[in-house]
MMTF fields as JSON, N, C-alpha, C and O atoms, coordinates in Angstrom:
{
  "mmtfVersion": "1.0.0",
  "mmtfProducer": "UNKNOWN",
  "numBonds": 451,
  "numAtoms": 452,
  "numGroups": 113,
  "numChains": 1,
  "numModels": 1,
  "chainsPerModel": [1],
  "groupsPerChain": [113],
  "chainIdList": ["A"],
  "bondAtomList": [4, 2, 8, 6, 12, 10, 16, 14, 20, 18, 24, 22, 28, 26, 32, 30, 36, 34, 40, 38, 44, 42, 48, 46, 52, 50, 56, 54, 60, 58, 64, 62, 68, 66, 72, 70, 76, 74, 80, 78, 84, 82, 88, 86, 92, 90, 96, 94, 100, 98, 104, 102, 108, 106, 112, 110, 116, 114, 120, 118, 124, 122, 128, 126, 132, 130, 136, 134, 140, 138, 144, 142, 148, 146, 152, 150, 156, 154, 160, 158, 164, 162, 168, 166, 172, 170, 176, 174, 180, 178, 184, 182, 188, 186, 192, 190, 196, 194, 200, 198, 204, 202, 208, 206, 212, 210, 216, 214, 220, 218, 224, 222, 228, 226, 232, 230, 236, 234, 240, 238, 244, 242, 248, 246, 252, 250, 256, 254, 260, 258, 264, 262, 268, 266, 272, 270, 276, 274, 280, 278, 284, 282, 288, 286, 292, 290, 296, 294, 300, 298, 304, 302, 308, 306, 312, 310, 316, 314, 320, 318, 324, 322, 328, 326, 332, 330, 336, 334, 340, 338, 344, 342, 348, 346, 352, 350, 356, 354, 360, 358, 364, 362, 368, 366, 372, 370, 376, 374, 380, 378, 384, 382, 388, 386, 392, 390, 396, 394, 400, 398, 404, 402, 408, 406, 412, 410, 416, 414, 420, 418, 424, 422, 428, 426, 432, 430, 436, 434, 440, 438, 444, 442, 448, 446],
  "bondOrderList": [1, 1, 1, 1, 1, 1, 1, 1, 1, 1, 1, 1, 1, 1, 1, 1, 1, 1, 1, 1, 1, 1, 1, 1, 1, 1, 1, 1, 1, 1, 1, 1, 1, 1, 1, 1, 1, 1, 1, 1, 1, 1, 1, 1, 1, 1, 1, 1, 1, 1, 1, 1, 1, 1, 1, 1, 1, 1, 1, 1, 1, 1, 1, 1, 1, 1, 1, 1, 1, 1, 1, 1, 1, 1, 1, 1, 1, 1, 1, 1, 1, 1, 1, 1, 1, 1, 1, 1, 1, 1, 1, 1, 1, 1, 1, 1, 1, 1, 1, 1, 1, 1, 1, 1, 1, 1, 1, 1, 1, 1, 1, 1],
  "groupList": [{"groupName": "UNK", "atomNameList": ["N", "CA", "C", "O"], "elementList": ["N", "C", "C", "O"], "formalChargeList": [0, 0, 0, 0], "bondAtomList": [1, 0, 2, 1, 3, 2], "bondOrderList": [1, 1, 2], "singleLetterCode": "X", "chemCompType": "L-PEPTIDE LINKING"}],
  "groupTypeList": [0, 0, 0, 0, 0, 0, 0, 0, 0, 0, 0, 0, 0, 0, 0, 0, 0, 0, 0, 0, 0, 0, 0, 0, 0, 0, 0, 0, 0, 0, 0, 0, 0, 0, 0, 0, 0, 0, 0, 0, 0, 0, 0, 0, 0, 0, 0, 0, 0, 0, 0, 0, 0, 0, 0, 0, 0, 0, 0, 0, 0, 0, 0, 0, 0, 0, 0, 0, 0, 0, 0, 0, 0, 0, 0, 0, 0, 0, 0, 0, 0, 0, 0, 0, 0, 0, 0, 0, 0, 0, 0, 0, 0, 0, 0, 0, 0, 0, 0, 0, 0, 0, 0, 0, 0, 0, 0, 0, 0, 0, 0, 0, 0],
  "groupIdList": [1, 2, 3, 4, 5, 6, 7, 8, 9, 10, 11, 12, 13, 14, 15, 16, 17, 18, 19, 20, 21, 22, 23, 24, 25, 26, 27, 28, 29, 30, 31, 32, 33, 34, 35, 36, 37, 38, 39, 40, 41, 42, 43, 44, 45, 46, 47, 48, 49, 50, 51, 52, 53, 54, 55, 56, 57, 58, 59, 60, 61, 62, 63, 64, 65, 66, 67, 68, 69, 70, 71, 72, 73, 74, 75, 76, 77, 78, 79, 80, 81, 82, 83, 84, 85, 86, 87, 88, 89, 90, 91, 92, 93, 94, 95, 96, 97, 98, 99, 100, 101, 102, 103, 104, 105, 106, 107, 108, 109, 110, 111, 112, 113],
  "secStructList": [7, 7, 7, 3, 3, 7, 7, 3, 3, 3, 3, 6, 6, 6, 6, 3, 3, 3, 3, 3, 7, 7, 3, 3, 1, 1, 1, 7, 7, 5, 7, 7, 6, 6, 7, 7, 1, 1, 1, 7, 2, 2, 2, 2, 2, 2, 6, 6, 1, 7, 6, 6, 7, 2, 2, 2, 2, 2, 2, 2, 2, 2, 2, 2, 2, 2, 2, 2, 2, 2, 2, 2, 2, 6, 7, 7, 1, 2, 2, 2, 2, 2, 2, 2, 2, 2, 2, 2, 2, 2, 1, 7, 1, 7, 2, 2, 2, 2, 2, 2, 2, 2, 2, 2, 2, 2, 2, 2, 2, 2, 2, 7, 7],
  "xCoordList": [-48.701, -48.219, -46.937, -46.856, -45.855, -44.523, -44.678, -44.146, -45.52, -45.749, -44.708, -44.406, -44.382, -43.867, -44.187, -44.449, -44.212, -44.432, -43.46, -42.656, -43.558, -43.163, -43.871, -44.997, -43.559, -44.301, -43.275, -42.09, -43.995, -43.68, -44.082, -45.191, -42.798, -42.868, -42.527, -41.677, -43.592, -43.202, -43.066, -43.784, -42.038, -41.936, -41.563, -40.565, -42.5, -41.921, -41.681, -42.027, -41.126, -41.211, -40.259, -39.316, -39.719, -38.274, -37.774, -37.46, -37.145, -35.604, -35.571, -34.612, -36.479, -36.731, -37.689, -38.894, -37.06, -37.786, -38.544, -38.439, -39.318, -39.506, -39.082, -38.399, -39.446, -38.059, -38.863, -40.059, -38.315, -39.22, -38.46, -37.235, -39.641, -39.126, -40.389, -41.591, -39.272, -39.926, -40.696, -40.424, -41.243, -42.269, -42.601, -42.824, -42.649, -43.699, -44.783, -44.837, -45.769, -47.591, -47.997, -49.161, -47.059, -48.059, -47.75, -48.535, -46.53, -46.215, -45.72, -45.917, -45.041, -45.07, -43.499, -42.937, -42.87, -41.679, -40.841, -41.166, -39.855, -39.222, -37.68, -36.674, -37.552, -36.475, -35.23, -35.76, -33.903, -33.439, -33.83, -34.189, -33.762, -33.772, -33.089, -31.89, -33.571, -33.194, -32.594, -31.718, -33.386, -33.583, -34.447, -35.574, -34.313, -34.906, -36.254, -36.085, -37.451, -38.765, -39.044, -40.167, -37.738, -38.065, -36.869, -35.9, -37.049, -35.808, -34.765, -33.784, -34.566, -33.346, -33.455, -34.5, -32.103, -32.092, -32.577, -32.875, -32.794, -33.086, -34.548, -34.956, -35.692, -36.611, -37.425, -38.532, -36.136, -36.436, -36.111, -36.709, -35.067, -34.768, -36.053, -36.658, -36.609, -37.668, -38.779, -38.991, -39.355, -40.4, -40.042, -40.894, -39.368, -38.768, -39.1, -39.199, -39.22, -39.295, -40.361, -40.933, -41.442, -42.457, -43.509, -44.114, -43.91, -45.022, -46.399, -47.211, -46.191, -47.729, -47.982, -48.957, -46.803, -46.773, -47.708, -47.869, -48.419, -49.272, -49.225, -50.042, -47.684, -47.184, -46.926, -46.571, -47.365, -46.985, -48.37, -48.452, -49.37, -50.646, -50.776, -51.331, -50.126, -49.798, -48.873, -48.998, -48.093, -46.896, -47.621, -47.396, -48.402, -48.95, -50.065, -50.689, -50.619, -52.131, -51.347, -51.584, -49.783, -49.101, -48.969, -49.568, -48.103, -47.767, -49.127, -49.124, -50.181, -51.709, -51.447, -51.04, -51.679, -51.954, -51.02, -51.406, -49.693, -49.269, -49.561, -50.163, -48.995, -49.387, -50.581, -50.688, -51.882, -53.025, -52.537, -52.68, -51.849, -51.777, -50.674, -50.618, -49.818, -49.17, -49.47, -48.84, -50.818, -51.279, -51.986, -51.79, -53.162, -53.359, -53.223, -53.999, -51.775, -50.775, -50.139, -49.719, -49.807, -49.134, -47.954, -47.389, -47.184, -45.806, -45.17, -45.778, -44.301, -43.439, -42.13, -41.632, -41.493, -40.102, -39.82, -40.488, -38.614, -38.457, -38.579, -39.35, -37.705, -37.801, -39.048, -39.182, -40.045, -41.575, -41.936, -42.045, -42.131, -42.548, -41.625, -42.206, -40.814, -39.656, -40.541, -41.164, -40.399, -41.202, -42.709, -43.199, -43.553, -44.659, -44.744, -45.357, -44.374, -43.965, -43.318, -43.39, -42.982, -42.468, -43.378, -43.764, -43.691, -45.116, -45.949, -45.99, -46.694, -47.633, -47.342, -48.417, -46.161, -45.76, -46.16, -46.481, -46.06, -46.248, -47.403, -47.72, -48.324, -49.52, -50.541, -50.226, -51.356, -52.504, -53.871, -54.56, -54.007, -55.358, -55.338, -54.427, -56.959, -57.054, -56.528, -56.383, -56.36, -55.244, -55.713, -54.892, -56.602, -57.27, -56.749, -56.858, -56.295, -56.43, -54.496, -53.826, -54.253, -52.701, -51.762, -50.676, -52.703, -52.398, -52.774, -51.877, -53.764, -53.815, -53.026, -52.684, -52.273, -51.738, -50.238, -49.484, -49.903, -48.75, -48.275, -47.172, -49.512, -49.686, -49.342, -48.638, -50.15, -50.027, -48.386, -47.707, -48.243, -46.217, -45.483, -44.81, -45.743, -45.018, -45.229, -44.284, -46.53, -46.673, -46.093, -45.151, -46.069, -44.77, -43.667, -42.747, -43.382, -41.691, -41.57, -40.612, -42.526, -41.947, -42.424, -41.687, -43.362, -43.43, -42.572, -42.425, -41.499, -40.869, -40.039, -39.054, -40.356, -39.08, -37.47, -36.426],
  "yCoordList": [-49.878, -50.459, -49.757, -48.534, -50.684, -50.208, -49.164, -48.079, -49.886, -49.416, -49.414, -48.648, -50.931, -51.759, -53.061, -53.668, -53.59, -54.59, -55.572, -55.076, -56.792, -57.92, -57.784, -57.289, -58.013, -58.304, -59.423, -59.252, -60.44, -61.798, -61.149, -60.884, -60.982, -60.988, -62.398, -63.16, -62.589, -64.058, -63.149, -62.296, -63.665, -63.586, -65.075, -65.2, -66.054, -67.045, -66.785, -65.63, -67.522, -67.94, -67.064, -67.799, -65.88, -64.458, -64.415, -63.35, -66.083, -66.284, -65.829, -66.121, -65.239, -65.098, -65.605, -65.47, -66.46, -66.83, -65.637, -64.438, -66.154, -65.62, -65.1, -65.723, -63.651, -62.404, -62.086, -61.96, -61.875, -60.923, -59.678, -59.601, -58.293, -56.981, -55.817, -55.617, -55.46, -54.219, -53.115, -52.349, -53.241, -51.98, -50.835, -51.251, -49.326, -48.728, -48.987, -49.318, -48.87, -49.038, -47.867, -47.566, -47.153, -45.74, -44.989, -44.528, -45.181, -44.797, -45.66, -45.36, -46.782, -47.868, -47.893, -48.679, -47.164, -47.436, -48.718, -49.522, -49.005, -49.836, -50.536, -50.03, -51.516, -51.289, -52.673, -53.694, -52.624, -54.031, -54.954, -54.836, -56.272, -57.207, -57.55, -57.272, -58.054, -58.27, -57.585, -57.676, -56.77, -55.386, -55.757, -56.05, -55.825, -56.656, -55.481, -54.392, -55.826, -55.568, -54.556, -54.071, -54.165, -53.744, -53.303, -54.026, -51.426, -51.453, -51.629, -52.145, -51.285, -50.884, -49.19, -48.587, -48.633, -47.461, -47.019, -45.825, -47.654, -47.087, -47.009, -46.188, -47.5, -47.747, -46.71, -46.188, -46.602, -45.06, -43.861, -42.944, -43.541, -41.987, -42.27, -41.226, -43.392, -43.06, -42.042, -40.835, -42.98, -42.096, -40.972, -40.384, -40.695, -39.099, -38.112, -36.885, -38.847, -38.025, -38.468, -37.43, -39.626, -40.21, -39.244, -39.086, -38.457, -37.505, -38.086, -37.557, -39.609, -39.806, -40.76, -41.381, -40.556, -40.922, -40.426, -39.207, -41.086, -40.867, -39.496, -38.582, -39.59, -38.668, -37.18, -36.173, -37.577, -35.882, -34.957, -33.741, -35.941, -35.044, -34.381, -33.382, -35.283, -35.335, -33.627, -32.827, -33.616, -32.404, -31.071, -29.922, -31.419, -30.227, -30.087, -29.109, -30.724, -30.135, -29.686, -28.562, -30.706, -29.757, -28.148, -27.227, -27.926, -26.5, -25.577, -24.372, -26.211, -25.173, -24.892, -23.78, -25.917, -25.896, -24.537, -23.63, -24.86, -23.918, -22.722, -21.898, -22.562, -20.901, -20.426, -19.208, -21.468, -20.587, -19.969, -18.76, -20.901, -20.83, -19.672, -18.92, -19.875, -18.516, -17.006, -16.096, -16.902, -16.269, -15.287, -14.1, -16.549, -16.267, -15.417, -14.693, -15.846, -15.043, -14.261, -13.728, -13.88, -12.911, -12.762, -11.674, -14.259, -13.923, -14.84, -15.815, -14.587, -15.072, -15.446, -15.72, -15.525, -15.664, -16.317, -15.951, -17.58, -18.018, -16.769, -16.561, -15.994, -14.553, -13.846, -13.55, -13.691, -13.576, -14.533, -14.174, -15.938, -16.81, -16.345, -16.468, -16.063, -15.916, -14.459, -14.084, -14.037, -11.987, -12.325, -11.668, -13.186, -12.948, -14.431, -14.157, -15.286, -15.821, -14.92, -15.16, -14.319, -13.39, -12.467, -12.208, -11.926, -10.678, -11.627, -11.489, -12.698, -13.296, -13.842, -14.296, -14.153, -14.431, -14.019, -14.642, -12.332, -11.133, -10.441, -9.561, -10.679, -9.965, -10.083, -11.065, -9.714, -10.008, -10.26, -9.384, -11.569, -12.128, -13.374, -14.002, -13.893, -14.76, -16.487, -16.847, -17.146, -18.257, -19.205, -19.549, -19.5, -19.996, -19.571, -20.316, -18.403, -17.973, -17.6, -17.352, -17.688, -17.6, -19.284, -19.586, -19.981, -21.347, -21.59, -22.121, -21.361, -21.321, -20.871, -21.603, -19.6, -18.843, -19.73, -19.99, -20.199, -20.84, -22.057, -22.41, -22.65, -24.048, -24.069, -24.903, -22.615, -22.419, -22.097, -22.4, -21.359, -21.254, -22.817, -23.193, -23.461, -24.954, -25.529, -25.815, -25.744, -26.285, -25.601, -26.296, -24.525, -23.721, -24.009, -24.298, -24.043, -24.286, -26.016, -26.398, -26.828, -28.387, -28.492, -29.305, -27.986, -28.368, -28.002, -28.444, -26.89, -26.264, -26.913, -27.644, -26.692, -27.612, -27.161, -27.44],
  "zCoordList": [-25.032, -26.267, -26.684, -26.805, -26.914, -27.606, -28.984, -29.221, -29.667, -30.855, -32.323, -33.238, -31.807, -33.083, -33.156, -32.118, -34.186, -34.33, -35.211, -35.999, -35.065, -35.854, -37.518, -37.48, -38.413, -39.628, -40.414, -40.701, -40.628, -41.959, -43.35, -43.813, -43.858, -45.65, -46.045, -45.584, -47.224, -48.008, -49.515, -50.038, -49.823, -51.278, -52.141, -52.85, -51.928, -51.94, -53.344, -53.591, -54.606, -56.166, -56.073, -56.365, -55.856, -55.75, -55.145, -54.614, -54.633, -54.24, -52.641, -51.927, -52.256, -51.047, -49.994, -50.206, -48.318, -47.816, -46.789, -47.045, -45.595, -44.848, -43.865, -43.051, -43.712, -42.747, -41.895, -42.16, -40.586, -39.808, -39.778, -39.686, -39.9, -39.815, -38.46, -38.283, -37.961, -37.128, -37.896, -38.821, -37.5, -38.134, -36.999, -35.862, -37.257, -36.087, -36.673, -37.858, -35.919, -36.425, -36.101, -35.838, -36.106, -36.32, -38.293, -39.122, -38.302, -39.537, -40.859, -42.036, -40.355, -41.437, -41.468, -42.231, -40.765, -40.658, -40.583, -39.709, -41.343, -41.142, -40.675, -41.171, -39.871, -39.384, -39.975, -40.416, -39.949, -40.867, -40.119, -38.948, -40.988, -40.506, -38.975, -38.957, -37.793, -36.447, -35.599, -34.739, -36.119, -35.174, -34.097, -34.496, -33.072, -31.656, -31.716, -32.265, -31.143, -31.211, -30.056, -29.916, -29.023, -28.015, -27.305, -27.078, -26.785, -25.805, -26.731, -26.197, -28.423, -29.044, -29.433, -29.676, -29.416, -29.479, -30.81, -30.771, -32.178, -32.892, -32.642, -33.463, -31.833, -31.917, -31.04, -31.174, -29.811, -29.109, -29.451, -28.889, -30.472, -31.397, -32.326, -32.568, -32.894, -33.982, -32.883, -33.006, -31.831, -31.205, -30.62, -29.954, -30.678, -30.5, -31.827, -31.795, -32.813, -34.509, -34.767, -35.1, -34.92, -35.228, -35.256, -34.196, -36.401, -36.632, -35.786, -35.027, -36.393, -36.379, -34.86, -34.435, -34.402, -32.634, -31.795, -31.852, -30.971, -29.903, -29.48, -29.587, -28.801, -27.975, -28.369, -27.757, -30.076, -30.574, -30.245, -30.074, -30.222, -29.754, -27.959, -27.503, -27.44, -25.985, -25.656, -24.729, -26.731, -26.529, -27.094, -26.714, -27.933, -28.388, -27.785, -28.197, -26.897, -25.747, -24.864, -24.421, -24.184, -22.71, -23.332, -22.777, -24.562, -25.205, -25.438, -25.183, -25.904, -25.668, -24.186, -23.85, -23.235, -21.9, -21.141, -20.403, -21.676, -21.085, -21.406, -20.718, -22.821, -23.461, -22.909, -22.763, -22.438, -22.043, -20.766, -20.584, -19.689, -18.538, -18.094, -17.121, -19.259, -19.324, -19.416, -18.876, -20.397, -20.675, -19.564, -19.309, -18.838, -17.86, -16.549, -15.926, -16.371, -15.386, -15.308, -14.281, -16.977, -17.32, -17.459, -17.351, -17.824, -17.841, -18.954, -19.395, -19.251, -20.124, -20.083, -21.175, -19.195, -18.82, -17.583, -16.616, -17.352, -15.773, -14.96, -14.024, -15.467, -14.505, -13.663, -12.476, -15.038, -14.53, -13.386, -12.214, -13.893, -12.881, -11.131, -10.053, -11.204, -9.692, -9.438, -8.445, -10.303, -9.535, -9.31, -8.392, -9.924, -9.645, -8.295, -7.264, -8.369, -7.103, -5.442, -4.236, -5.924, -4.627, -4.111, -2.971, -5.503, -5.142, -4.323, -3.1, -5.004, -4.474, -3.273, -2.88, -2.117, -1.204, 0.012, 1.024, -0.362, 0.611, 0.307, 1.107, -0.942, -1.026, -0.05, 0.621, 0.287, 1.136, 0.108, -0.414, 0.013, -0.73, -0.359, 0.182, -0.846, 0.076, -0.314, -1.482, 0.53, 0.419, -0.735, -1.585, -0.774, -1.871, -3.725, -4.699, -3.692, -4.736, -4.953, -5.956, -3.945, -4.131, -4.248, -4.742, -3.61, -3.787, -5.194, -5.85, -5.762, -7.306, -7.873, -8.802, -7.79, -8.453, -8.178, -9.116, -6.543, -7.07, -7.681, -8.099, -7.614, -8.748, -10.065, -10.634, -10.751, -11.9, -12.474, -13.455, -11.317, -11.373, -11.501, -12.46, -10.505, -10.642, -11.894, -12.628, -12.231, -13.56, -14.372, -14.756, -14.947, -16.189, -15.539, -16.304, -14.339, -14.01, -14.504, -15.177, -14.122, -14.035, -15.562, -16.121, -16.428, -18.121, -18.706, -19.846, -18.094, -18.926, -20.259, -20.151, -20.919, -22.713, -21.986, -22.576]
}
């Protein structure tokens, strides 16, 4: 779902007929009159700012996800991720557990903000 919609105002008897207006349906936002319903830029900077957007719950479980996963490993910095990638290269343990360990690296490298 886009997550806008069409909405009909009647005000009939106050000089005004019937308008169609964009709305988001997450927040009630509104957009001017013929403002196309889809694939306009104001409609993609809103979901970028949209508090009450899907996607804001989505960004804040990846940011738990990581901080745990960060946590985890012990590092905090691209830098960390490259030193403890190297250590783990040449350590001797068993493959299972270094393949974990370099997963957990890719994922903080490819979530990175």
């Amino acid at each position: 779902m886009i997550g806008f919609r069409h909405r009909l105002l009647s005000k009939w008897g106050e000089g005004m007929s019937e308008r169609t207006v964009v709305t988001c349906v997450y927040c009630g936002h509104e957009y001017p009159e013929g403002t196309p319903a889809a694939k306009h830029e104001l409609l993609t900077a809103h979901i970028k700012v949209c508090e009450k957007h899907p996607i804001r719950k989505a960004e804040k479980n990846i940011e738990k996800l990581r901080s745990a996963l960060a946590g985890l490993i012990n590092v905090e910095t691209p830098e960390d991720l490259d030193r403890l990638e190297s250590i783990l290269r040449v350590t001797h343990a068993p493959e299972s557990d270094k393949i974990a360990a370099l997963n957990a690296i890719d994922a903080l490298r490819t979530t990175a903000a």
